[in-house]
C-alpha positions in Angstrom: 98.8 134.5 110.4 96.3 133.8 107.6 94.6 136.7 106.1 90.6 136.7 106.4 90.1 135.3 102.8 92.6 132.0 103.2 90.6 131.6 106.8 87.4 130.7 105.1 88.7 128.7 102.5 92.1 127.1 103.6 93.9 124.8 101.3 95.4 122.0 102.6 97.6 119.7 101.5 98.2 116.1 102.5 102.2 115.3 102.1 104.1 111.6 102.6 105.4 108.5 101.3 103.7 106.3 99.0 101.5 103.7 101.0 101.4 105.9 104.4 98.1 106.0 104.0 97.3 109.3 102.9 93.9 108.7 101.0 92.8 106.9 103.7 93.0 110.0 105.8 91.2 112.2 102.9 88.6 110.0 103.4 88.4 110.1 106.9 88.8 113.9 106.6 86.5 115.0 104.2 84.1 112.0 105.5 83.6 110.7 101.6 84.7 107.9 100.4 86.4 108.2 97.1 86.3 104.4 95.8 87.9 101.7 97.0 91.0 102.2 99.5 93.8 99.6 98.4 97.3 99.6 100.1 98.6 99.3 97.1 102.5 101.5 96.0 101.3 104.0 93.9 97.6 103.7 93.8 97.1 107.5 94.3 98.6 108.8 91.0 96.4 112.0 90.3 95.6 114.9 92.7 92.5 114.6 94.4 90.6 117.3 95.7 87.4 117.7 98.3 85.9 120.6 100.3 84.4 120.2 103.6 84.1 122.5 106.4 85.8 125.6 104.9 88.5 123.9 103.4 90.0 122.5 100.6 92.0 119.2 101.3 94.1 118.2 98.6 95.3 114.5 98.3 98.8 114.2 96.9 100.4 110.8 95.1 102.7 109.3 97.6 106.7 110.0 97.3 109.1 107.8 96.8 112.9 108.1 96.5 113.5 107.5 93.2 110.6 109.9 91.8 111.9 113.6 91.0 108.5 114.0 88.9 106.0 113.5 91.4 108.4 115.3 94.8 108.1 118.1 92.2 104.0 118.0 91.4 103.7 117.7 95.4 106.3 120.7 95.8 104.0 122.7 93.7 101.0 121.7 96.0 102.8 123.3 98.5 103.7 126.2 97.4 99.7 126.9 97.0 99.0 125.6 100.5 97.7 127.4 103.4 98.5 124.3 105.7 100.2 121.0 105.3 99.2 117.9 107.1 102.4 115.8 107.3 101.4 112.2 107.8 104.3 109.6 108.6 105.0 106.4 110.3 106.2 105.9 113.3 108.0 103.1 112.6 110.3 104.8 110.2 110.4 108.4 112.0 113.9 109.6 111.2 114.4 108.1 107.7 110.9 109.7 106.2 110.9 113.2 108.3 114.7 113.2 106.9 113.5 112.7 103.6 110.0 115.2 103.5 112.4 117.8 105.1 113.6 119.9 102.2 109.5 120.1 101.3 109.0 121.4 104.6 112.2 123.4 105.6 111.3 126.3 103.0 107.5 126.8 103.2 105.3 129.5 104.6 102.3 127.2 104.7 101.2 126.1 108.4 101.4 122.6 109.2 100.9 119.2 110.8 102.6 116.4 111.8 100.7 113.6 111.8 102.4 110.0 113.2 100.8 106.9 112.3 101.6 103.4 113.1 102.5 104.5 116.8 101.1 101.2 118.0 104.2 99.6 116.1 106.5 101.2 116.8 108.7 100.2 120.2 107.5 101.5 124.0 111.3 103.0 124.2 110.8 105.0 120.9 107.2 105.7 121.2 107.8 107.4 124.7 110.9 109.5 123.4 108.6 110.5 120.5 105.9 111.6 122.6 107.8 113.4 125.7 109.6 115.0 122.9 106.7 116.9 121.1 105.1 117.2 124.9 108.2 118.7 126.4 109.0 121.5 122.9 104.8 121.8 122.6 105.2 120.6 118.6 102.1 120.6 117.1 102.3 116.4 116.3 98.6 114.0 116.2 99.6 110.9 117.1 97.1 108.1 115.0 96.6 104.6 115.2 95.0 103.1 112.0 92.1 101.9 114.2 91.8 105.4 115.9 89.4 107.1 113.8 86.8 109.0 115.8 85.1 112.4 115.6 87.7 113.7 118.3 90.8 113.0 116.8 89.5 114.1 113.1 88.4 117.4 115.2 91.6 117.6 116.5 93.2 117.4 113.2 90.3 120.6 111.9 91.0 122.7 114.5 94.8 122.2 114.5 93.9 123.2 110.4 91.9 126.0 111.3 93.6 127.8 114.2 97.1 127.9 111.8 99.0 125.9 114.4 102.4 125.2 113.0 105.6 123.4 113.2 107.6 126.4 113.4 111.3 126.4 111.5 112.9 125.6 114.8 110.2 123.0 116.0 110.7 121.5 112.2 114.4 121.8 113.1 113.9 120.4 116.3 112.2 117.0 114.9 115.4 116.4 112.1 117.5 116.4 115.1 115.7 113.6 117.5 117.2 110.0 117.0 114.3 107.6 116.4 115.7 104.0 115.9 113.1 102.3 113.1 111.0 99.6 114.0 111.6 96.3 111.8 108.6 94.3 111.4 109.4 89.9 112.2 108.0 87.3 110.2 106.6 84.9 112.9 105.5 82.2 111.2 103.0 82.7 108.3 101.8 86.6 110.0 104.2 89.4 110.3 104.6 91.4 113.9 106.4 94.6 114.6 
């Protein structure tokens, strides 16, 4: 449990791969937008930090595989965070949790996993997904890009705030689900997953 000093002014840390859309939640979070929002690899580069509501969000440069240099600065992050929110798609579940998982398999931060692009991914792998974290009670937001109301970004505060975590074993749990990824298909000139 957090001591009375990290409970009124948490630091939090935003943690994925590059274009997952992590900025986009900072903004969404801390209600400020911080220039304009490209989807562009590698557009956050520098840390950036806001307060809001008690808490410090800090937004991290995406990870990619081939980058030891920035999996190390967002290591670092972590191991000054009171809680991690976890953001990754849905579409690729198994190969980016696989990936984060040695970030998140040794800290003593609280944290959330937060799966975008649900609406992508397959009925079949979304419903595994979801009556997985229902049925072990894993502290997982599911998003949608176009889901971005005052009750879900309460959600994601109070989730912050009360210290819910992925415990070890729910984190173990998670790396050992089989979530086939979703493909998107080039129809013509537009592209559908």
């Amino acid at each position: 449990m957090l001591n009375e000093a990290s409970q009124m002014n948490q630091r939090v840390v935003l943690v994925g791969l590059e274009s997952v859309g992590k900025t986009s939640l900072f903004s969404f979070l801390t209600e400020q937008r911080i220039g304009e929002e490209v989807n562009a690899k590698g557009s956050t580069i520098f840390l950036k930090e806001r307060m809001f509501d008690s808490i410090t969000i800090v937004d991290t440069p995406g990870l990619r595989m081939d980058d030891s240099e920035t999996y190390q600065a967002v290591k670092e992050e972590l191991n000054r965070a009171d809680h991690a929110l976890i953001k990754i798609k849905g579409t690729h579940f198994q190969e980016e949790f696989e990936f984060l998982w040695p970030l998140l398999s040794k800290g003593s931060f609280s944290s959330t996993l937060l799966v975008t692009f649900v609406d992508r991914m397959t009925e079949s792998t979304r419903n595994k997904l979801k009556n997985y974290v229902i049925t072990h009670k894993l502290n997982v937001v599911f998003l949608s890009p176009t889901e971005k109301t005052k009750q879900r970004r309460q959600q994601i505060i109070t989730s912050i705030k009360e210290g819910k975590s992925l415990t070890l074993d729910a984190r173990n749990k998670l790396a050992s689900i089989h979530i086939d990824p979703t493909h998107p298909k080039k129809i013509g000139m537009r592209i559908e997953y």
